[in-house]
N, C-alpha and C positions, 0 to 999 in steps of 0.2 A: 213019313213025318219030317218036320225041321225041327231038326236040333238047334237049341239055344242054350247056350252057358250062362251061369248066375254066379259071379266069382265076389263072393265079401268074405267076410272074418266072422265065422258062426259058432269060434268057439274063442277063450281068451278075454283079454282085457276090453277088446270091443265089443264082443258077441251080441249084448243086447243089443245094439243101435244096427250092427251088421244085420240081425235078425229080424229086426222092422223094418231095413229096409228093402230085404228078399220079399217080405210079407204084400208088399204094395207091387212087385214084381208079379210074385205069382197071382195077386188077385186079377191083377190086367191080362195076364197068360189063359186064367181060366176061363174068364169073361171074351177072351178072346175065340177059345176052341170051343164055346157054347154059340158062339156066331159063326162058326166055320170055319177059323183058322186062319192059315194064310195060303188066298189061293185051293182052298178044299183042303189042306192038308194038315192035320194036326200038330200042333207044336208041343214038344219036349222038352221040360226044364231040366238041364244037369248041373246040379249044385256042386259048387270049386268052394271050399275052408281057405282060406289065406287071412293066418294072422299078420303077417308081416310079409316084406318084401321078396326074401327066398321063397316063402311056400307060395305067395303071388306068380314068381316065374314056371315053378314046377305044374303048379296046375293049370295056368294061361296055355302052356306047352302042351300038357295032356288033355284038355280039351279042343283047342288047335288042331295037333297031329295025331291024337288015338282016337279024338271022340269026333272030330271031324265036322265042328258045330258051324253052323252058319255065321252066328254073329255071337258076341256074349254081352250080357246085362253088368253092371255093377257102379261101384263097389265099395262106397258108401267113406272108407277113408283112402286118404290122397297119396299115402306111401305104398300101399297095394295099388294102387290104380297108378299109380306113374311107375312102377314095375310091370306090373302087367299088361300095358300096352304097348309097351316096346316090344314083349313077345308077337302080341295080336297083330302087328303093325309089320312086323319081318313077314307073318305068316299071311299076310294081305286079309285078315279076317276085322271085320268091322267090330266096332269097341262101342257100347252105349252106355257111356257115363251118366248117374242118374243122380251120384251124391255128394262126390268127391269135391271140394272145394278149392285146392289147390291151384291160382292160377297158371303158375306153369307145367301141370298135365296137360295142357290146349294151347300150351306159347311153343311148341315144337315143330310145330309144320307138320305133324302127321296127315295123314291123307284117309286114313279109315275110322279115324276115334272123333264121336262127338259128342255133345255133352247138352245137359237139357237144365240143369240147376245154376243156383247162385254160384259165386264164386268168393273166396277170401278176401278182393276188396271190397266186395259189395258188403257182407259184415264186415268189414273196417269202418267202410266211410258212414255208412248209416250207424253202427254205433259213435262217432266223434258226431256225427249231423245231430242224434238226439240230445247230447249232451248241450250242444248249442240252443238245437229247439224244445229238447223238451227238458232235462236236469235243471238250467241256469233258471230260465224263466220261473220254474215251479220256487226255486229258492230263492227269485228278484235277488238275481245278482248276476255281474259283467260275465260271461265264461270264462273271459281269460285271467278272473279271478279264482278261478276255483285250480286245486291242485289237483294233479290229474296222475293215476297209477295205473301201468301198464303191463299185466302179466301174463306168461301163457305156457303152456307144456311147448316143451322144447323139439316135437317132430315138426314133419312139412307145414301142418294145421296150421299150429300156434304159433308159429314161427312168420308164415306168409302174415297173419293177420295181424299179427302184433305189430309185424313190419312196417305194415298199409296206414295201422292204426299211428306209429308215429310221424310216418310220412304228410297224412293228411291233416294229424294234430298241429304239426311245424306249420305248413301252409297256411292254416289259420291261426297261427300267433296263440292258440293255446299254449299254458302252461304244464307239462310235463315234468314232473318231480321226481319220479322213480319209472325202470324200465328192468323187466328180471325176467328173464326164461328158467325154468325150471324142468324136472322128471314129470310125465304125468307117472310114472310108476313112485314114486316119492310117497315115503311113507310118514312124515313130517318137513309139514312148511311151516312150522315154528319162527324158524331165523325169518325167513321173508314175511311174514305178518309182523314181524316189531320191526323189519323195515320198513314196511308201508306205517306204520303205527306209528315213527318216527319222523318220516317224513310228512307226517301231518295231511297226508293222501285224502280229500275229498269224496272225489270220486275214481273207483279201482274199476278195471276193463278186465275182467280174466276171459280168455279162450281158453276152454278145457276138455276133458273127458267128464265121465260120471265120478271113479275114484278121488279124482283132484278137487274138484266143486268141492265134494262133501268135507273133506279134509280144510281147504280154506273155510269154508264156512263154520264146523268145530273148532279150528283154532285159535282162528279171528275171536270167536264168542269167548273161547278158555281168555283169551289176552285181552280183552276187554276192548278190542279194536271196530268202532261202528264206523265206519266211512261214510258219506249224507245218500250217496248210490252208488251201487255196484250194478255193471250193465256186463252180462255175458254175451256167448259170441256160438250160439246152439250149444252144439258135444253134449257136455254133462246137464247144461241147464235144460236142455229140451226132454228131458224123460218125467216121465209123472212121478218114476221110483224115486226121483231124486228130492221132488216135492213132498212125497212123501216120506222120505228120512229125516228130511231137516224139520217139515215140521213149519211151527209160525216164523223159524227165523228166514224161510225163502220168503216170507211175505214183501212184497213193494219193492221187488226185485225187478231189474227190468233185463231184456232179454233180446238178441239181434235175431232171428233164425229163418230156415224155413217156415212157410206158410203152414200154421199151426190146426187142429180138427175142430179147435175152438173157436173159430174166426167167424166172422160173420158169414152166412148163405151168400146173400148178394154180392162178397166177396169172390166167391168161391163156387157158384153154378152147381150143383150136384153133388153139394156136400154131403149133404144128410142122406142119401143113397149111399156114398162110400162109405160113411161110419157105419150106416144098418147092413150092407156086406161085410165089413168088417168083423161086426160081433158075432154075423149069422157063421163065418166062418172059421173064429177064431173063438170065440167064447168071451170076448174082453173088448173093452174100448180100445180103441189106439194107443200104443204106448209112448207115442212123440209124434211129429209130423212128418217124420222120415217114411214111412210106410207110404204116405200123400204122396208126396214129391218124388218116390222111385215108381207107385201106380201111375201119375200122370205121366211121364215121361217115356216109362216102358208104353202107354197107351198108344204115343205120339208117335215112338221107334217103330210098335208093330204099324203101326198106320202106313209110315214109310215101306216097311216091308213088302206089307201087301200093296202099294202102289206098285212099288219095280217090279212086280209079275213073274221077280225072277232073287233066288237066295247071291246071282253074280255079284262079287266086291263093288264093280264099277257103276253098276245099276243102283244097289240100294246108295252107294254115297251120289249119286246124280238125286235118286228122290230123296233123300236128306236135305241136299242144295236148293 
């Protein structure tokens, strides 16, 4: 067999998102060893928990040097995946980033980690691009009239995007009125909703998790605070669960993310094959587009695999190249 490691966070405050994005892993895994494998030989998924950074190292380590895997899969947030490839990377084992966002997980010069999804500016820039092309326009008025709120949980995520997102906001002369990092573990953003409330915030930018979303979104409503649009940045806004918590108040909400199950076919080639595998194997629709985007990538990765003929470091990152 080839061993391959699956390292997310499958239990904890990410789990769900961790969990849909294993889900698109393994369907590409099984679809894979019903066409032969790689090279004849079946491949093994072994599943790494990593909610956070230490337990990232320890299981990077223990699938590395006990479990001896070829490559590993992951890993859906960017403080486990920029711990755990540091391991992968000493241990010369190839890293296949499939969700992490974080633009400096891939600004390091490693030699084995690659990466196949969006990154943190790219939701930066495209959400400040639609507030120009699509916010302003829809409410016939300047952008650089509109006041602009910029919030996000305070890890690598929210932290890079927010970054991007003021960086790119400046460059075009938008207006920028508030800027606040926060907990996603916060169990009242009270104070920060009557700052934004105060400052008379237009339009609010939050990058979050699921907890956080929902919380701004209750207590915006409690404080009577409607902004003209709020534009998320994936995390919390990409789960159905979250659409369905809130209810009408996510309606006409707009949203940066990955490529969603919702999207058009012609977008998307072999869409509607992924969802009908999806359900036949899981009992459910997709529960975000994180599943999508870790099956296509892992699809890409094994592809790579079975090109290099061989599980060698040097080989599979030459067919990567």
């Amino acid at each position: 067999d080839v061993k391959v490691g699956a390292l997310y966070p499958f239990s904890g405050g990410l789990a769900l998102l961790g969990d849909e994005s294993f889900r698109g892993v393994e369907m590409a895994v099984e679809e894979r060893n019903t066409s032969g494998g790689i090279n004849g030989k079946k491949i093994t998924l072994l599943k790494a928990d990593a909610v956070d950074a230490n337990q990232a190292v320890g299981e990077a380590r223990r699938l590395t040097s006990v479990e001896n895997v070829s490559a590993i899969f992951g890993s859906y947030a960017s403080g486990v995946s920029s711990a755990a490839t540091q391991v992968t990377e000493l241990a010369g084992v190839p890293y296949f980033e499939l969700g992490a966002v974080a633009d400096t997980i891939t600004g390091r010069g490693f030699k084995y980690l690659f990466r196949s999804n969006a990154t943190a500016k790219s939701f930066a820039d495209r959400s400040i691009e639609s507030i120009v092309k699509v916010i302003a326009p829809n409410l016939k008025i300047d952008p650089k009239a509109l006041k602009i709120a910029i919030i996000y949980e305070d890890g690598p995520y929210g932290t890079l995007v927010g970054g991007f997102q003021k960086e790119e906001a400046k460059r075009l002369g938008l207006n920028v009125v508030e800027t606040q990092a926060y907990s996603a573990k916060s169990v009242d953003l009270s104070s920060l909703v009557l700052r934004l409330k105060g400052s008379g915030a237009d339009v609010v930018l939050q990058t979050s998790y699921q907890n956080d979303t929902l919380l701004f979104f209750r207590q915006s409503a409690s404080a009577g605070f409607k902004p003209k649009a709020v534009i998320g940045a994936g995390g919390g806004y990409s789960l159905q669960e979250t659409a369905q918590a809130l209810g009408t108040s996510i309606e006409g909400i707009f949203n940066v993310d990955f490529p969603q199950v919702t999207m058009k076919e012609d977008g998307a080639p072999g869409l509607k094959n992924f969802v009908a595998a999806y359900q036949k194997r899981y009992g459910v629709q997709p529960r975000s587009g994180h599943s999508l985007v870790n099956y296509v990538g892992a699809k890409a990765f094994l592809d790579v695999m079975l090109e290099a003929k061989s599980t060698d470091k040097d080989k599979i990152r030459s067919a990567v190249l």
